[in-house]
Structure formats: structure tokens, C-alpha cells
C-alpha positions as CSV (number, residue, x, y, z in Angstrom):
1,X,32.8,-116.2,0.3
2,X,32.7,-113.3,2.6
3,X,34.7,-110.8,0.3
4,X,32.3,-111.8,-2.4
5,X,28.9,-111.1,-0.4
6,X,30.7,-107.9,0.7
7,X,32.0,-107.0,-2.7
8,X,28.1,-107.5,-4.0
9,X,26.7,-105.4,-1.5
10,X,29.3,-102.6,-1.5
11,X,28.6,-102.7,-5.8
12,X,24.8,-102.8,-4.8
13,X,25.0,-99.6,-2.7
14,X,27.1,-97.6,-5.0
15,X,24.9,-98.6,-7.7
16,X,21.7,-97.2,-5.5
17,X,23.7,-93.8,-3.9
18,X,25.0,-93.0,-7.7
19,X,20.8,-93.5,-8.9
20,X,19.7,-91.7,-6.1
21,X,22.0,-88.8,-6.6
22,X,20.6,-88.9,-10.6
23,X,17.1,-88.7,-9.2
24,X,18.3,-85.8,-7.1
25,X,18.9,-83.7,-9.6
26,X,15.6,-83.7,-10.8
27,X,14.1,-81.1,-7.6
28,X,16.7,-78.7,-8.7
29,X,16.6,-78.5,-12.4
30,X,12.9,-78.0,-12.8
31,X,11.6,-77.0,-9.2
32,X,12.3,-74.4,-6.6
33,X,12.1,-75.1,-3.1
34,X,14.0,-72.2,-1.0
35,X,11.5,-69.6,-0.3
36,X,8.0,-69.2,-0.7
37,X,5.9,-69.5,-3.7
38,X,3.9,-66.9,-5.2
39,X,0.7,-68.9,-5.0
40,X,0.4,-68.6,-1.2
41,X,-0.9,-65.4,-1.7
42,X,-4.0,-66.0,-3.1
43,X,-7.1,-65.1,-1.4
44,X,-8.0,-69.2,-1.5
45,X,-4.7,-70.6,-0.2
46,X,-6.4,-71.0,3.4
47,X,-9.8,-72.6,2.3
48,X,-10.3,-75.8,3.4
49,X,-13.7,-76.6,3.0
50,X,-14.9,-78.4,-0.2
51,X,-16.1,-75.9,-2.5
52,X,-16.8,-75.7,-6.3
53,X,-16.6,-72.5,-7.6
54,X,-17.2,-71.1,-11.5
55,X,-14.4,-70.1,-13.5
56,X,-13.6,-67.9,-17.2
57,X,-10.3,-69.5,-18.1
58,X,-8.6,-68.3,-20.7
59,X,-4.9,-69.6,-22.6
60,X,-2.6,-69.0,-24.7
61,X,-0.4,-71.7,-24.4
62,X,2.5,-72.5,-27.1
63,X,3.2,-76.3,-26.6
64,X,6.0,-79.2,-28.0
65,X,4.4,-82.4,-27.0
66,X,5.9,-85.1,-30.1
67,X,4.8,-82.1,-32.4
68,X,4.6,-78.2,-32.2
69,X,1.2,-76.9,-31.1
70,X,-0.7,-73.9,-30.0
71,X,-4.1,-73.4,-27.5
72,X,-5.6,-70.0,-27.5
73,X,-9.0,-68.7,-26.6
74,X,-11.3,-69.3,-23.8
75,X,-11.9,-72.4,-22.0
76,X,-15.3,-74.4,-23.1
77,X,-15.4,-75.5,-19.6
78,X,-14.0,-74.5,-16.3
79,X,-14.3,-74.5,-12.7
80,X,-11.9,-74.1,-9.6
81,X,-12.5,-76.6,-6.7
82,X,-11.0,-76.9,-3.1
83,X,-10.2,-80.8,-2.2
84,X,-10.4,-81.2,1.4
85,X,-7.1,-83.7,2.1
86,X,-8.7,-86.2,4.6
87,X,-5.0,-86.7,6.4
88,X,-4.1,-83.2,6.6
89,X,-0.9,-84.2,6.5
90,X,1.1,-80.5,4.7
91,X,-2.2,-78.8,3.8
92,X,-6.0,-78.8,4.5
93,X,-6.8,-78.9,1.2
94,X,-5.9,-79.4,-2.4
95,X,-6.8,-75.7,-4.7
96,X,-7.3,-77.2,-8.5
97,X,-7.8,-74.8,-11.4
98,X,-9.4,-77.1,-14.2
99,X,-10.2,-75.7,-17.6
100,X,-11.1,-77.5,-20.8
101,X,-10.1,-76.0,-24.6
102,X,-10.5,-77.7,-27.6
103,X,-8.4,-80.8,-27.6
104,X,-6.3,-79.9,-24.4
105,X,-7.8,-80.6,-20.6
106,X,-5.5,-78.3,-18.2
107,X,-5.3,-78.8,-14.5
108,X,-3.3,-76.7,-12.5
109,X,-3.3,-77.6,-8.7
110,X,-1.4,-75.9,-5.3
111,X,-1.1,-78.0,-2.1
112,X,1.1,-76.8,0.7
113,X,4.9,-75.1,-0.6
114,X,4.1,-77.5,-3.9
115,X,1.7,-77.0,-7.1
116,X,1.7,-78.9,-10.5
117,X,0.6,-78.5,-14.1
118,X,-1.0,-81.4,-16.2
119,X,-2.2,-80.6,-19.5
120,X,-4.1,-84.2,-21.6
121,X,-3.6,-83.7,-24.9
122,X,-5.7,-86.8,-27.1
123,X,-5.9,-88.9,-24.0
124,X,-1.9,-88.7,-23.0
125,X,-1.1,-86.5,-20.1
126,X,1.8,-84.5,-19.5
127,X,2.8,-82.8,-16.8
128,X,5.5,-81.4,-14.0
129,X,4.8,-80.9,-10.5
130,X,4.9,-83.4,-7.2
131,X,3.5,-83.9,-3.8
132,X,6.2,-86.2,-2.5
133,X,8.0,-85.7,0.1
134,X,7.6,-82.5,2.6
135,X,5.5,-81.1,-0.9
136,X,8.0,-77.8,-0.4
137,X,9.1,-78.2,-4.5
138,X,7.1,-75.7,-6.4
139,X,7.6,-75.0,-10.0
140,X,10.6,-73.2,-11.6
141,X,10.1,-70.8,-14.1
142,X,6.0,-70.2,-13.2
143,X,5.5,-66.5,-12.5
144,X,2.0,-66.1,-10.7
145,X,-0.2,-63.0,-10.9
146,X,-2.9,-62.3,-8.5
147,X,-5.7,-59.8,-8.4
148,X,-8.9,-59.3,-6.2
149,X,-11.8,-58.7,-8.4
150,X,-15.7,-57.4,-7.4
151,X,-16.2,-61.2,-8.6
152,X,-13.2,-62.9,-7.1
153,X,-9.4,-63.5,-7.7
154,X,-7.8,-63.1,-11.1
155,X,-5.0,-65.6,-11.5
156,X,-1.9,-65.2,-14.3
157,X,0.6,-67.5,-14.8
158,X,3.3,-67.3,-17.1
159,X,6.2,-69.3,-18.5
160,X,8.8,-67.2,-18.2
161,X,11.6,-69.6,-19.5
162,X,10.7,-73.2,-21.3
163,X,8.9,-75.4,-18.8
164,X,9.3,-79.2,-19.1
165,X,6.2,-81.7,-19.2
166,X,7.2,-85.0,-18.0
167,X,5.9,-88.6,-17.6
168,X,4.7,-90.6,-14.8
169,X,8.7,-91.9,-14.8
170,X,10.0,-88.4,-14.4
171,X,11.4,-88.7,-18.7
172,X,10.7,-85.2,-20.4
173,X,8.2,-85.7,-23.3
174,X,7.1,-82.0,-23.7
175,X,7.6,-78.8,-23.3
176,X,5.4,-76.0,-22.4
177,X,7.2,-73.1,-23.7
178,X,8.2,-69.4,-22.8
179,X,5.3,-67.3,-22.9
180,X,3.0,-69.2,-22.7
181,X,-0.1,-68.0,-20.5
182,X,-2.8,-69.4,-18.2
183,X,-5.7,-66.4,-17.2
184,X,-8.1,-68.1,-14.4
185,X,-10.8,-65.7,-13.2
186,X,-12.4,-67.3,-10.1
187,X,-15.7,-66.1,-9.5
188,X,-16.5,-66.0,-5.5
């Protein structure tokens, strides 16, 4: 009876090391996490007070979400907001970039060494980015282009290579593909 228990529980932990080692590969194939990221330097990575501040968005985004699709143009709506985090646990605050085209909500968001993308296309989301852990797992492939402006901070990013969107269980269901650009022009 004792083999048996141990042979179940020996089968049970291989079983859970051999997920676990799946779910592992997911930081390295879509995130970066040696080094800094480029979104550090922008002139609202510090803030930690709430604020609301008006934004110009503009996009030009090249998307595969079930079927091929395109957003270009400016944003009907937009604003950037600082999120105070109330356990200032990596970061005093959340930085969210939220712009609204026609037919696609994008939310782009920095917290500590981590940031994320979510883009709601007809009421599904999609998205890649996480906060788990030490949030040190930014987003591979993401180049990030800042500029002071008399109004603000100008920010660019870019796909430079195809950029998975995934679902709340970590399954690709998109992708957001190369070339594809997000202009947000904070205005201070």
C-alpha cells in the first residue's frame, strides 16, 4: 500500500514539475526580463499621484484576431491616467495609455520592469502582458520611442517582429503584427 501512495505521489509531482516547466516557457518566448525596458525612461515613469491627463492617439495597427484586420487613424477618444497602487508593492503607480478607434479599445499600461497590451475588438479582449510575480517581464519585440514635447511626451511604439495576443489562459488567439504602430502624444 506504501509503494502505491508513493508511486501516486511521485506520478503526481512529475506530472506538476513537467506543467510547470510548460508554463515556463511562456516568460521567455514572448517577454524579456534581463535588462531594463525602454519605457522607464519616460518623463512619467516616477509619477505617483493620480492624474488624468489628455491625449492625441494615433494607430496604425495591422491585426489577426480569427480574421485579418487593420486600425488606422486617430483615436475618437483618449486619455493617459496614473493609477496610484494602494500596496505599493513593485511600483507607486500603474501609467495606462487608453485610446478608443472605431471598433478597437487599446490599453497599453507600464507598472514596475512590466507593461501590457490589450486591444477589445467586439467585446473580446486580447492581449499579452503580466503583473505576476516580481512584474520584471516586459514585452518582447515592443520598441518604445520617447520625445519631450512644449506639450508633453510623445510616445512610439512599434512591433518590430509579430507580437502574440493571448487569452486569460495564456492560449495565443491573435497576433498583432510587425509594423504595426501606436503614436500617444501626452499633453502635460
Amino acid at each position: 500500500m506504501k509503494k502505491i501512495i508513493f508511486s501516486l505521489l511521485l506520478a503526481l509531482s512529475c506530472t506538476a514539475a513537467n506543467a510547470q516547466s510548460k508554463d515556463f516557457e511562456y516568460p521567455s518566448k514572448y517577454f524579456e526580463y534581463n535588462g531594463t525596458p525602454a519605457f522607464v525612461n519616460s518623463m512619467f515613469n516616477n509619477s505617483e499621484n493620480k492624474m488624468q491627463l489628455s491625449m492625441d492617439a494615433y494607430a496604425d495597427l495591422h491585426i489577426v484576431a480569427g480574421k485579418a484586420m487593420s486600425v488606422k487613424g486617430k483615436a475618437l477618444k483618449a486619455k493617459f491616467l496614473v493609477k496610484p497602487d494602494e500596496d505599493e508593492v513593485y511600483d507607486k503607480a500603474y501609467k495606462i495609455y487608453e485610446a478608443n478607434f472605431k471598433g478597437v479599445n487599446v490599453k497599453y499600461t507600464t507598472y514596475a520592469y512590466a507593461d501590457a497590451i490589450q486591444l477589445t475588438i467586439n467585446k473580446k479582449t486580447y492581449e499579452i502582458g503580466t503583473f505576476d510575480g516580481a512584474c520584471d517581464f516586459f514585452i518582447k519585440n515592443l520598441k518604445h520611442q520617447y520625445t519631450k514635447t512644449q506639450m508633453g511626451e510623445t510616445l512610439v511604439l512599434t512591433c518590430t517582429k509579430d507580437i502574440p495576443l493571448l487569452n486569460n489562459n495564456f492560449k495565443r488567439v491573435g497576433t498583432l503584427k510587425k509594423g504595426s504602430v501606436l503614436t500617444f502624444n501626452v499633453k502635460k
